[in-house]
Each structure stands twice: as C-alpha cells, then as structure tokens.
N, C-alpha and C positions, 0 to 999 in steps of 0.2 A: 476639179479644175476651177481657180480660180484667177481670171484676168485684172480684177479692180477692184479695190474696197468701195463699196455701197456708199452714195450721201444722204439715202434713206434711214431714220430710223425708227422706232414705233414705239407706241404707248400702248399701254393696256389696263385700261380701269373699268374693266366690266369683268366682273369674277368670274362669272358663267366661260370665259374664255379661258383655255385649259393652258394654252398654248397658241402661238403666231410665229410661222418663220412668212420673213420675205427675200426673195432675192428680186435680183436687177438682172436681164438680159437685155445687151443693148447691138442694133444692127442684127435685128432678124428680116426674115424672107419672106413677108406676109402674101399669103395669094391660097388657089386653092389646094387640097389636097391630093397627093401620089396615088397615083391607085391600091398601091400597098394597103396605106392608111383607113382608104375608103374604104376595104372590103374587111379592115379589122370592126369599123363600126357597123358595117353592111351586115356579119353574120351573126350579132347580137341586136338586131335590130335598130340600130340607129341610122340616123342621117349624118352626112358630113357638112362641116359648116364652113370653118376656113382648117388651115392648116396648125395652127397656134391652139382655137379651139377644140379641136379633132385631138389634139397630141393629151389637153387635160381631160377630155372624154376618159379615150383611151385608158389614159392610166385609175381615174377613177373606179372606172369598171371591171380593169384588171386584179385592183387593190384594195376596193371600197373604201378610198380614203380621198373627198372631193377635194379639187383645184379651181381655184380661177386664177386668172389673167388680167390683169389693167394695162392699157397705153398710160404707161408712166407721163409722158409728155402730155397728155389730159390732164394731168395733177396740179391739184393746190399747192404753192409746197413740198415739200421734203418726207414729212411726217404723216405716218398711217395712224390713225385712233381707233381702236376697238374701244369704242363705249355706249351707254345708254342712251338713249334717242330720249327727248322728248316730246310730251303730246302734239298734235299738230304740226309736225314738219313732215311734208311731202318728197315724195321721191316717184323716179319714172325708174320702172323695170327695164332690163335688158327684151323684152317682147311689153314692152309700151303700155303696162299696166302701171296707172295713177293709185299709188298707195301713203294714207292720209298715217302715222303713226300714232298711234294708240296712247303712246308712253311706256316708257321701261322694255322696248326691243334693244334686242343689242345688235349694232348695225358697225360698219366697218367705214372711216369717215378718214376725207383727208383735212386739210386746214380749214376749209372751207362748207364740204357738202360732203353729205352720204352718198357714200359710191356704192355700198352692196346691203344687204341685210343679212347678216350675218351666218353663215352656216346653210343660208338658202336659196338666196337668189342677186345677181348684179344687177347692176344699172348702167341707164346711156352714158353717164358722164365719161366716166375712162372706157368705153367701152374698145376690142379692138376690133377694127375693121378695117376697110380699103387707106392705106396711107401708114398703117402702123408700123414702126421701124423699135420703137424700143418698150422694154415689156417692165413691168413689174408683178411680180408671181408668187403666191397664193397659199399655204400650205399650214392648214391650220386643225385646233382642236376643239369644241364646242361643247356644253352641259348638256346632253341627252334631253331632259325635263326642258329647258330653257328653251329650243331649240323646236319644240312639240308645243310648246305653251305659246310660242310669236306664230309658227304656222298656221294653228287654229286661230288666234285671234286675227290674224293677217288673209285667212284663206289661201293660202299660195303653198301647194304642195310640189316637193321639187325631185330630181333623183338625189339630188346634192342633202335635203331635209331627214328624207329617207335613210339617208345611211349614218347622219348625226344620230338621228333618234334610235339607233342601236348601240348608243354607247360606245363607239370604237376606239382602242387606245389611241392616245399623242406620240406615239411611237414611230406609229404610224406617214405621220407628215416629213420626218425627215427622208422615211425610203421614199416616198411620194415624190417630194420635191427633186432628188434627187435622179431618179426614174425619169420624170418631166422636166428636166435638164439633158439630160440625152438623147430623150426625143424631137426636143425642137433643136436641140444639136445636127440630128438626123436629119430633120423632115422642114424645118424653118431659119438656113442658116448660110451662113458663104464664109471667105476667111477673116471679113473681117466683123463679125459677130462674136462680141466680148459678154464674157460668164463674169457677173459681180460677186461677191461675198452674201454671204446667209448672214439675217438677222435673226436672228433664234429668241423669242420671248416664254420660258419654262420654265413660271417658278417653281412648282411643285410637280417634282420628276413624279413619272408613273411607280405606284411601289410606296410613295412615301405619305405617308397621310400629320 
C-alpha cells in the first residue's frame, strides 16, 4: 500500500552502511499501547513504551532485524545522511546519555544534526513521543565489524547492536519495514493515516560481491 510519494530522500556515504530503506507514515495514533501489544512484549520480557515504539520492538524481536522511528516533523530538512561523524560532535541519546564522538562513527544525520548512531542507538532530536502525528521509519543494514568497533569505542551496548554484530542479511529490512507497516497500520492508525513510498538505498544486492 502505497498512498504518497515520499519528499524524503537519502544519501549514503559511509560504506559500512549495506543498505537504507525509509518510508514516511503520516497521521498516526500516537498514545499508549493495546493490551494485545503489551502482553507480546510482556512474555519476552520487555517493557511497553508507546505504541509506535512497541510495534518496532516487536518486529525486531520477531525477526532480528532492528527498526527505528523518527518524528519526521523534528526534521532538518528533507534529507537523511548515513555518514561518518567527526571528532568532537556531541549527541544526547534517546535515555539522555551525553556522547562526545570519537571520529569515524557512522551515525544517521539529517541536514543539520545527528539524530541516531548508527545501527545502535537514537537520540532526542526526532524523538517520538506525546504529540507525534507523523513518522519517518527506519529499515536498515550495517558492517558487523563497523558496528562492534563504534560500540566498544562508544560503550553503548544495545538490543538493536546486538543483532548487527551478527551479520544479518539486508534482505532482511525490506520484510521488516514492511511487517512494521502493518503494525502500526494495526495498532497506530485511523482512516486518515497515509503509507508513503520506500526509499530503498542497495547498492550491492546480497549475493553479489
């Protein structure tokens, strides 16, 4: 399903990055989670956060293939960058840890500021929380190596780190994304909640070397 072509589009110049889809959901239901929902993360041991979060938990765990979420409307701009950080720029984690960068992480930026660290953890800037209505979504592939090398230099070990550093195919993000399109179709949505188009960044399919 798709309602709208995207005005998002994405860069990628940090090699380590295998693969980047985004899509756009816009007019979701943000608030907290169904009890359905709760008791999917309740019997693997998780906590439920909101309902938008809970839905990329979820599929995560189902699929080993991590998601995030940004409040698009937090956005610089149009434009996603996967690329390489330099020394000394600072970022504030999604749980409010002050992280000073090293140089040579590869972090996820819009036109302006670092919004995630790549492959392991978000930050405040998009973050979503009380007031969010439209989403931009997540569905990416990361260097195993690359991924285990920013962790230890960064100390921030994540579920989301965890499952890069096992190598998982880029094949993988497309069921993901799609998966977590029907869930917050399900569980974060009303009729007039519009599905955008995938950006798909893949230059070297799985298979081809």
């Amino acid at each position: 399903r798709v309602d709208f072509e995207t005005e998002f589009s994405v860069e990628v110049s940090d090699k380590n990055c295998k693969r980047y889809m985004a899509r756009e959901i816009r007019g979701v239901k943000f608030g907290p989670s169904p009890e359905e929902l709760k008791k999917k993360l309740e019997t693997i041991g998780q906590r439920s956060i909101n309902n938008v979060v809970d839905c990329t938990n979820v599929v995560m765990f189902d699929l080993g293939q991590p998601l995030h979420a940004f409040d698009s409307d937090k956005l610089s701009g149009k434009k996603i960058n996967v690329k390489t950080v330099t020394e000394g720029v600072q970022f504030t984690t999604l749980d409010n840890k002050e992280v000073n960068f090293k140089g040579n992480e590869m972090v996820i930026a819009d036109e302006q500021d670092v919004l995630a660290i790549a492959g392991i953890k978000g930050g405040k800037k998009a973050e979503v929380a009380e007031g969010t209505v439209n989403l931009l979504l997540e569905a990416a592939n990361f260097d195993a190596v690359a991924i285990r090398k920013t962790r230890r230099a960064l100390g921030i070990d994540t579920e989301s780190s965890k499952r890069f550093e096992r190598d998982i195919t880029p094949l993988w993000a497309e069921v993901a994304m799609n998966r977590l399109t029907e869930m917050l179709l399900k569980y974060a949505s009303d009729e007039n909640t519009k599905v955008g188009s995938v950006v798909d960044i893949y230059p070297r399919k799985a298979g081809q070397y």
